[in-house]
C-alpha positions as CSV (number, residue, x, y, z in Angstrom):
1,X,-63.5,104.7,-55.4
2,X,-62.6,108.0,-57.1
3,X,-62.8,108.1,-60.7
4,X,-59.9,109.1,-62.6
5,X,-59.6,112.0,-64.6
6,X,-60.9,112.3,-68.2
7,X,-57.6,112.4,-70.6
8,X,-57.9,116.1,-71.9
9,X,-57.8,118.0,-68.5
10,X,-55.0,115.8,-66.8
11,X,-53.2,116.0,-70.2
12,X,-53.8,119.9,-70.5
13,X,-53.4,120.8,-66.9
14,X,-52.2,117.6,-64.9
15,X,-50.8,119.2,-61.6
16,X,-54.4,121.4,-61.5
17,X,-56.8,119.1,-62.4
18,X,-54.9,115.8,-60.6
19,X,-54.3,118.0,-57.5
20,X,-57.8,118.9,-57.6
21,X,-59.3,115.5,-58.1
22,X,-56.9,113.5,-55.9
23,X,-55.7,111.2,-59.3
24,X,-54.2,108.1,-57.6
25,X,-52.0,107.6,-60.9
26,X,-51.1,110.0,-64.3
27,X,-53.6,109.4,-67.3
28,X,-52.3,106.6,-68.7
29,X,-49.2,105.2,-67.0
30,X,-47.1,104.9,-70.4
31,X,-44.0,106.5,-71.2
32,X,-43.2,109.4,-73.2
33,X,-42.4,107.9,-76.9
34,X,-39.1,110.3,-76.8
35,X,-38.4,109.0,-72.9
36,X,-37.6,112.4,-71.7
37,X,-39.4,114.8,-69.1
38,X,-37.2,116.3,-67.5
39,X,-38.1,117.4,-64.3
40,X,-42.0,117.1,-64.7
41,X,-41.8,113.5,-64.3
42,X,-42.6,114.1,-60.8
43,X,-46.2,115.1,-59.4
44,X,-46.0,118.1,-57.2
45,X,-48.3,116.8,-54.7
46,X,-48.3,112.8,-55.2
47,X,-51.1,112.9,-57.5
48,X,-49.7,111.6,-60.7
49,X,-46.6,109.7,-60.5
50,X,-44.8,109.8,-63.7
51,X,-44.9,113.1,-66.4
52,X,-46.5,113.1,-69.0
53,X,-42.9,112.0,-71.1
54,X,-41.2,110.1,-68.0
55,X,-40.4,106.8,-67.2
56,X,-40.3,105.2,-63.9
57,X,-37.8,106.1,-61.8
58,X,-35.3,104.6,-59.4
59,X,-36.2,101.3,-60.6
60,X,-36.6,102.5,-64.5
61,X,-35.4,105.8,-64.5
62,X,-36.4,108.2,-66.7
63,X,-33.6,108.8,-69.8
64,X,-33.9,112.6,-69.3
65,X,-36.2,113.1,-65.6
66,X,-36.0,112.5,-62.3
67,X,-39.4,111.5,-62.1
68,X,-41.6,108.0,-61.9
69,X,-42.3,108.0,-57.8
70,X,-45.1,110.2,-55.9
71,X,-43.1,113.2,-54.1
72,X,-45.1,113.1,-51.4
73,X,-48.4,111.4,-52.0
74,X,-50.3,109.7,-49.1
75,X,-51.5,106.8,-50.5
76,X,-51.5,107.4,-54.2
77,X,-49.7,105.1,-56.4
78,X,-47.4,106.0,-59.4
79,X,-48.9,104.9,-62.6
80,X,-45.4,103.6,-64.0
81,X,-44.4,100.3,-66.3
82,X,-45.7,96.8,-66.0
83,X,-43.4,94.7,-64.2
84,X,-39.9,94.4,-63.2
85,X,-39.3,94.8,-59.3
86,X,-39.6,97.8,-57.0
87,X,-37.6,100.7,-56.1
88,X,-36.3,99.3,-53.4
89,X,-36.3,95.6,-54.0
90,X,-34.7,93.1,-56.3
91,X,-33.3,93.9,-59.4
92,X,-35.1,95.0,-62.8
93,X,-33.6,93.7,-66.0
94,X,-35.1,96.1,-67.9
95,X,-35.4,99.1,-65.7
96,X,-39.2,98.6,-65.6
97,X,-41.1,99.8,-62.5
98,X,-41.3,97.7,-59.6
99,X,-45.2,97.8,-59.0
100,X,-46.9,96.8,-62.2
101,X,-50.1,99.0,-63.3
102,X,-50.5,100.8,-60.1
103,X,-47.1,101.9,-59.3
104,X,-45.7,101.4,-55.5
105,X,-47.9,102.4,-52.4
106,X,-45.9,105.2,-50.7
107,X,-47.8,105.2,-47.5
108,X,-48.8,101.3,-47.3
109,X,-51.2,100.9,-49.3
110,X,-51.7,97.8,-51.7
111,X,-50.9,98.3,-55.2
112,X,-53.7,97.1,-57.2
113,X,-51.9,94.5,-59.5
114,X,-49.2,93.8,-61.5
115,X,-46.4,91.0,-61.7
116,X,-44.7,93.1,-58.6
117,X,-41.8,92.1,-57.2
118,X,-40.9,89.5,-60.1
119,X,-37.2,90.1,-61.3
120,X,-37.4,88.6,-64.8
121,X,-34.1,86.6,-64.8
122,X,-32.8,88.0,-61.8
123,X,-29.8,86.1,-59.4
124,X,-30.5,85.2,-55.7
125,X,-34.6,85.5,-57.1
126,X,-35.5,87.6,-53.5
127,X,-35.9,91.4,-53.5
128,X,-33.3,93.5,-51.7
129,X,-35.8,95.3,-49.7
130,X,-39.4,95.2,-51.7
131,X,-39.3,91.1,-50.9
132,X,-41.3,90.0,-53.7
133,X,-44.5,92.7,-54.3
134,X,-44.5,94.5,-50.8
135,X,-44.9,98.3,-51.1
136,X,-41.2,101.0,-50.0
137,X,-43.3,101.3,-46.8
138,X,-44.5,98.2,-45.7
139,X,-47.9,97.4,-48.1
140,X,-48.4,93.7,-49.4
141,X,-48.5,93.8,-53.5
142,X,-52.1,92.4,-54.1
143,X,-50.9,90.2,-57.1
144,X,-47.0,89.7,-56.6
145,X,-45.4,86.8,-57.0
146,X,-42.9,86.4,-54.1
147,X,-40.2,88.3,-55.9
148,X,-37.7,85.4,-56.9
149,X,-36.7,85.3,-60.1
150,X,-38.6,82.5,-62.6
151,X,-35.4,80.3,-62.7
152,X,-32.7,82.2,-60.0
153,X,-32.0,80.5,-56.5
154,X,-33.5,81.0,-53.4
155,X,-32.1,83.6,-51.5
156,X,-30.2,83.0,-48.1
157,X,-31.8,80.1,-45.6
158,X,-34.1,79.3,-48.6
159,X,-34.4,75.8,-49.3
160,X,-32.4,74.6,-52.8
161,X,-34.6,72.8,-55.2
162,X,-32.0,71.4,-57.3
163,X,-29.0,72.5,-55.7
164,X,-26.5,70.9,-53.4
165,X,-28.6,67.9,-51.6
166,X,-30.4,65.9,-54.1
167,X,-30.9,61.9,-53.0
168,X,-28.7,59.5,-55.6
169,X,-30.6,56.5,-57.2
170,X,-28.2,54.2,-56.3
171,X,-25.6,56.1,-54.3
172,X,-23.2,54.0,-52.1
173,X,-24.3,53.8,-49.1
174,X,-27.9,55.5,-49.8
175,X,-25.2,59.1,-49.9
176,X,-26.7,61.5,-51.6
177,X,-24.5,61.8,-54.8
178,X,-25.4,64.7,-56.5
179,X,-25.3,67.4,-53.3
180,X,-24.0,67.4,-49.5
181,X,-26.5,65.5,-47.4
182,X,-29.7,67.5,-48.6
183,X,-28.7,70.8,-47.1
184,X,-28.7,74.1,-49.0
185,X,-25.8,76.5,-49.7
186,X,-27.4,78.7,-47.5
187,X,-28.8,76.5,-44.5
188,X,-31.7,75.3,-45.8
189,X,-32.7,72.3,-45.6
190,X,-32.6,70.9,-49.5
191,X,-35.7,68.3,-51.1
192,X,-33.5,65.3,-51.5
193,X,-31.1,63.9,-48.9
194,X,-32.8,60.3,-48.8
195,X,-31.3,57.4,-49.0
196,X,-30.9,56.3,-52.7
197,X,-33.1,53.6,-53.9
198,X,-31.3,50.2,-53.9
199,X,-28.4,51.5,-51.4
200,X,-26.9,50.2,-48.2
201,X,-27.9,51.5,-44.8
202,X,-26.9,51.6,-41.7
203,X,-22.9,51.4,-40.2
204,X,-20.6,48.6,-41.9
205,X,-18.8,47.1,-39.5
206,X,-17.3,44.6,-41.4
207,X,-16.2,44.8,-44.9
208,X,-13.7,41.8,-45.7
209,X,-12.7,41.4,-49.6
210,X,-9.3,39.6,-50.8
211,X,-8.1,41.8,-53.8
212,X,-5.2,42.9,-51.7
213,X,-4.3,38.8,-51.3
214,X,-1.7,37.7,-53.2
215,X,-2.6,34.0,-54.9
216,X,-1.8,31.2,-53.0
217,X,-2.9,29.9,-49.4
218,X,-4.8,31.9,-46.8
219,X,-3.0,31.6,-43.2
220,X,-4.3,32.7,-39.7
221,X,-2.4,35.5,-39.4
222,X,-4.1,37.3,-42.6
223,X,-7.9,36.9,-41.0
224,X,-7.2,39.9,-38.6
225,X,-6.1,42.0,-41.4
226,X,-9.6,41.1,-43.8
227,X,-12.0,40.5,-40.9
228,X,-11.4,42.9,-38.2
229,X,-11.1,40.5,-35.4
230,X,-8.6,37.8,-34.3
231,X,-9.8,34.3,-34.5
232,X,-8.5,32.5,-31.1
233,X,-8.7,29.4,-33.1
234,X,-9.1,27.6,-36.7
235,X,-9.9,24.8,-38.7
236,X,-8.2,24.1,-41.5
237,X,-6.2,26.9,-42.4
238,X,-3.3,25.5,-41.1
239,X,-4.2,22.9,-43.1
240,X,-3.9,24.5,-46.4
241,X,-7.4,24.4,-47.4
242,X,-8.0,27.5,-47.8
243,X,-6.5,29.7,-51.0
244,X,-6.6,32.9,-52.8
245,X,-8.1,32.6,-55.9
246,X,-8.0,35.0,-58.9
247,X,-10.3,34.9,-61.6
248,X,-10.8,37.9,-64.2
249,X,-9.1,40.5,-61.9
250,X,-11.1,39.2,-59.4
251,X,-9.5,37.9,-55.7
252,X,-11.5,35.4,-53.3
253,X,-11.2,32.7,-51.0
254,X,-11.7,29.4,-52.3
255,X,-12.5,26.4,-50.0
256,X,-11.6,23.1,-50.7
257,X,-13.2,20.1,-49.1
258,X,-11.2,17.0,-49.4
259,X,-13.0,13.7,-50.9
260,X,-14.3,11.0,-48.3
261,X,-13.9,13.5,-45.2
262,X,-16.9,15.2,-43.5
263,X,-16.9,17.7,-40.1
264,X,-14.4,20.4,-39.7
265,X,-11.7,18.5,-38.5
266,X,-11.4,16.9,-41.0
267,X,-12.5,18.7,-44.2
268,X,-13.5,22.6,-44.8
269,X,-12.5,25.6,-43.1
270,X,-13.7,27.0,-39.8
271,X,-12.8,30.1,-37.5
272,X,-14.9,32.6,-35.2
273,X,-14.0,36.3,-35.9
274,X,-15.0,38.6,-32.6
275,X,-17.4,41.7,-33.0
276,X,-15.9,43.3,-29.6
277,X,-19.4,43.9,-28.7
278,X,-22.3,42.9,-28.6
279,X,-25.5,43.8,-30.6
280,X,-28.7,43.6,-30.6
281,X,-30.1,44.2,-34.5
282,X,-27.5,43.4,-37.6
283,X,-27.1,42.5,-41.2
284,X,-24.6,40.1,-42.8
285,X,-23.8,39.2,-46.1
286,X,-21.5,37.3,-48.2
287,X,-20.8,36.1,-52.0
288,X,-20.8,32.0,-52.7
289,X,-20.4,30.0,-55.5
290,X,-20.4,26.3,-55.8
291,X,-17.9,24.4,-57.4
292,X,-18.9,22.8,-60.7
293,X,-20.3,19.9,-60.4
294,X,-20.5,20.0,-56.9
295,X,-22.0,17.0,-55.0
296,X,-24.3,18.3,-52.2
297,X,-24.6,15.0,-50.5
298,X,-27.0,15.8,-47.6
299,X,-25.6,18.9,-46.5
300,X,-22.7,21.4,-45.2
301,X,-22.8,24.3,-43.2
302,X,-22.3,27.9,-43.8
303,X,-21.5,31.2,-42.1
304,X,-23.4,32.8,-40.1
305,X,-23.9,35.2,-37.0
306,X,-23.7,33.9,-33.0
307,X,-24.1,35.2,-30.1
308,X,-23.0,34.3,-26.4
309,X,-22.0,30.4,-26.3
310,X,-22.9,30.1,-29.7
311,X,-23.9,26.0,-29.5
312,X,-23.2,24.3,-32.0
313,X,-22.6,19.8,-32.1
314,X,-26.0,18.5,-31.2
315,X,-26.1,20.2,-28.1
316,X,-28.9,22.2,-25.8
317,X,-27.4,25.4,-24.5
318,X,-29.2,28.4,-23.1
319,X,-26.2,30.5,-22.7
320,X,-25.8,31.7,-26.9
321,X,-27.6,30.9,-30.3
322,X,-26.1,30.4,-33.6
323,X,-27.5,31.3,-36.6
324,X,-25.7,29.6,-39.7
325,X,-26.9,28.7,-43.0
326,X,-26.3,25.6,-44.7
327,X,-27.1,23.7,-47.9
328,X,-29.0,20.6,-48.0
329,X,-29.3,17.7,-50.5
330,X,-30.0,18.9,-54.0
331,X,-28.5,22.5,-53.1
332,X,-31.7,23.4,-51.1
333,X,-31.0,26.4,-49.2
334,X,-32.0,26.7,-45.0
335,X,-31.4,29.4,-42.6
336,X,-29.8,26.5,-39.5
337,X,-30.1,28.0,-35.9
338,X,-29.5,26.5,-32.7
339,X,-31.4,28.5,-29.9
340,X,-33.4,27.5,-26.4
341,X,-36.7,26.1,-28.5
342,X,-35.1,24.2,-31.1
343,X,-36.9,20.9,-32.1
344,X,-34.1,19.3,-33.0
345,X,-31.1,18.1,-31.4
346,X,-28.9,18.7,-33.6
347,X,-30.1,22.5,-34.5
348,X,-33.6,23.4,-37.0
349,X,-33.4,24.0,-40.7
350,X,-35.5,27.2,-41.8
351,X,-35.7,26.7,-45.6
352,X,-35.6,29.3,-48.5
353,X,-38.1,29.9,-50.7
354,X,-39.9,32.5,-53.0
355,X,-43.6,32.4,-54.4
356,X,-43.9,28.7,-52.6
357,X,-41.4,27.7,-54.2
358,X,-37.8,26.3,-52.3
359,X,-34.7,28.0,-53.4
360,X,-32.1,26.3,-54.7
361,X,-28.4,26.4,-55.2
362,X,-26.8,26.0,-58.5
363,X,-23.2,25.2,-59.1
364,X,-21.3,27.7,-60.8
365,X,-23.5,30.3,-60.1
366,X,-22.3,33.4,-58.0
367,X,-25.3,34.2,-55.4
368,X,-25.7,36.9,-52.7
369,X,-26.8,35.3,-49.6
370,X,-27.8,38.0,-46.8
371,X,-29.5,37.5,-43.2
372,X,-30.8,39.0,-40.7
373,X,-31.2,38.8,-36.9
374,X,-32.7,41.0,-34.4
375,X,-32.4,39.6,-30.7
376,X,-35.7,39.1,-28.4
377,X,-36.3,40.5,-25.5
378,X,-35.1,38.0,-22.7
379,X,-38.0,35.8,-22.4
380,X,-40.2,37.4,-24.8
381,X,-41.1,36.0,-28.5
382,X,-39.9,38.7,-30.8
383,X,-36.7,37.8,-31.9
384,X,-36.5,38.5,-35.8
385,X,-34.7,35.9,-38.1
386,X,-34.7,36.9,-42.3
387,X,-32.6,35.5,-44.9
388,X,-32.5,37.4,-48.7
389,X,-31.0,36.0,-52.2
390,X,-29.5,38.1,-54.7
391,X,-32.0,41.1,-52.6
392,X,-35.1,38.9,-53.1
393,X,-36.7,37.9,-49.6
394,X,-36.7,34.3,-49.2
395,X,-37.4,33.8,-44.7
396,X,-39.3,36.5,-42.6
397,X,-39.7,35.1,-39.0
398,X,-40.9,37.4,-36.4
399,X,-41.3,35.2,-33.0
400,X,-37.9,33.8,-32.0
401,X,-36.8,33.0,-28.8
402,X,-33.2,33.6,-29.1
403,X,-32.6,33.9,-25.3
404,X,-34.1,33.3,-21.8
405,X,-35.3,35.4,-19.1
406,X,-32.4,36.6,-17.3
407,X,-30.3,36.7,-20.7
408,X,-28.0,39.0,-21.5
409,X,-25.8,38.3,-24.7
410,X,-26.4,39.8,-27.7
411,X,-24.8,39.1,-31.5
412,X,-21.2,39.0,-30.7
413,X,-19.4,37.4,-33.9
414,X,-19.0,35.9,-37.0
415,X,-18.5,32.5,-37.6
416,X,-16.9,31.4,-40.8
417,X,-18.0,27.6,-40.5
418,X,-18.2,25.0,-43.6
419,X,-17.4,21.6,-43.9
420,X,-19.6,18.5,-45.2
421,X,-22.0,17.1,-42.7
422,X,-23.6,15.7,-40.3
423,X,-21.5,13.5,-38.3
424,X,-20.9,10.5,-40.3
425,X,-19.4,9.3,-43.7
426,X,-22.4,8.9,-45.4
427,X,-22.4,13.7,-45.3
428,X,-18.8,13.0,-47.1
429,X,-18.2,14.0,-51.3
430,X,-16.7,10.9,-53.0
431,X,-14.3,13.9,-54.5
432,X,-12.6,17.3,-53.4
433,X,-15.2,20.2,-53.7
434,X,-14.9,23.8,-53.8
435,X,-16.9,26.5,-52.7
436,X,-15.9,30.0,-53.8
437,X,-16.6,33.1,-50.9
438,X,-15.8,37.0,-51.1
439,X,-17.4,40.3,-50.1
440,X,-18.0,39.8,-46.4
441,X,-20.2,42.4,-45.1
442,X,-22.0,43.0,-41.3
443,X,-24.0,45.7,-40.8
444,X,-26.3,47.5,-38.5
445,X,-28.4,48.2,-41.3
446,X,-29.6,46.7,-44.8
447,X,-27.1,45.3,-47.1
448,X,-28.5,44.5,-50.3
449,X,-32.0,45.3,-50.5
């Protein structure tokens, strides 16, 4: 390493004794107290680097000089200010030299420390040409720090940290709401972009609401418009007992049930609303709420996903499965399917429960009931049944049956099915119920959890 030269001779004779001695930087690096030079600010053979009254130069340039930069040096480093960004790179706030202590390397050498490269508040936060501590010609700063400014923005195809692509808590859909998807202004690829904590997933393909209803009875001809699909039949629309209900700026679909009836001839309201494909994985969900007082009898049924044949009646059919809910006596809550391994004739109850506990339905209470089926492969036991209340899991099944070898059908529709019973009079309400639906929802992925 060569020494550098004692302060009296480079001060007295700096271009002799620096020349002679090879100085890689002037005495002491500081500028003149006046900030002048004039032209002596530059070392006439790359010895020094800044005169003994300059300051730094195309990066701090001296008030009254054109030096702060080595001529021609080969290898030796300017001894200019402490910080700011190089020559050639991003942009100084202050005019301070680009290097730190040891100035730039001309020929590619390292520059011995410093905050290179750092732009103090600078916009865009990369150097033009230095890129964050590397020397005019190509040498790595030993101690820069990557030449983007302490609070500016990565420069182009640098990923945003806070820009346009954070993940929303709670965005519709798990959307991003504060940014575009997660993907930086300038290409990159931004931190957030997940889906937001609580959100929906997946494609609706289904979305039925009634605020667009006027009050008064639902008809046939208005379940295309809500559901998406034309029913080729019903149950008790015709029939008048179904209505539009509006409570606190709020429109649903109100069922009544007459007293003394049971099955859906009879009592409640049924129709099958066509996917126009079929599926293999899906999501529905729905709002309910019991009437007041409601008398749960021994059961009623409730809507649910089928698929193929969709056998229903206390029958044994191989060519569908159906996949309803339904309450039971005291407002126990079941999951009710009819598929090829079924115990019972008439279809088998899956009940709902949380912490060992059975869930139960309260009148007057608004729930969220959401379930979920993914078909098995033909022949195989891996079907996938779940069932959620309000978001809290309440059935988790993973070794259904739901179709035969040689099976091909899939989940094709909704079926919008309620009515008291059971096949008998002793399923029937000794008055006319209600039960209170809205928000209709399938989807191919997660509804509300």
């Amino acid at each position: 390493m060569i020494r550098p030269c004692l302060p009296l001779p480079c001060v007295l004779a700096p271009m002799l004794a620096c020349g002679l001695f090879a100085c890689t930087s002037s005495q002491s690096g500081r500028t003149s107290p006046s900030g002048t030079g004039g032209a002596g600010g530059v070392s006439a053979t790359g010895g020094g680097g800044v005169g003994s009254g300059g300051v730094v130069g195309a990066g701090g340039a001296t008030p009254g000089g054109s030096a702060g930069t080595s001529a021609a040096g080969t290898g030796g480093a300017s001894a200019g200010g402490v910080g700011g960004v190089s020559a050639t790179g991003g942009t100084s706030v202050a005019g301070r030299s680009g290097t730190g202590s040891g100035g730039v390397v001309v020929t590619g050498g390292s520059n011995p420390g410093g905050s290179a490269g750092t732009s103090a508040a600078g916009t865009g936060g990369a150097s033009t040409g230095g890129a964050g501590g590397v020397s005019s010609t190509g040498g790595t700063s030993v101690a820069g720090r990557g030449g983007a400014s302490s609070g500016g923005v990565v420069g182009t195809g640098g990923s945003t940290r806070g820009g346009s692509g954070g993940a929303s808590a709670a965005g519709t859909g798990g959307v991003s709401v504060g940014g575009t998807g997660g993907v930086s202004a300038a290409g990159g690829s931004g931190v957030g972009g997940l889906t937001g904590t609580g959100g929906a997933t997946g494609n609706e393909l289904m979305h039925a609401t009634f605020e667009s209803r006027s009050v008064g009875q639902y008809t046939m001809a208005m379940v295309s418009g809500d559901f998406g699909g034309t029913p080729p039949w019903n149950n008790g629309l015709n029939e008048g007992r179904a209505t539009i209900v509006s409570e606190a700026g709020n429109n649903f679909l109100r069922v009544t049930y007459p007293a003394n009836q049971f099955g859906p001839a009879a009592g409640g309201v049924q129709f099958m609303v066509p996917l126009g494909r079929s599926y293999e994985n899906l999501y529905f969900s729905y709002r309910v709420r019991f009437g007041a007082g409601f008398q749960f009898v021994q059961g009623g049924k409730l809507p649910g996903l089928v698929g193929g044949t969709a056998p229903t009646g206390c029958i044994s059919d191989n060519g569908g499965f159906s996949a309803r809910g339904m309450w039971r006596t005291g407002g126990t809550a079941v999951q009710y399917l009819y598929y090829p391994e079924k115990v019972n004739a008439c279809g088998d109850d899956f009940k709902y429960s949380a912490g060992g506990t059975d869930f139960k339905l309260v009148p007057g209470t608004w729930y969220t009931l959401e379930s979920h089926v993914v078909m098995n492969t033909a022949g195989q036991h891996n079907g996938v049944l779940e069932a959620w209340v309000d978001g809290v899991q309440m059935l988790s099944l993973s070794n259904f049956n739901y179709r035969v070898a040689g099976a091909t059908f899939g989940i094709d529709a909704l079926y919008f099915s309620t009515f008291f019973g059971g096949s008998d009079a002793s399923w029937a309400p000794t008055a006319a119920q209600t039960v209170d639906y809205d928000e209709f929802v399938i989807s191919t992925g997660r509804i509300t959890h």
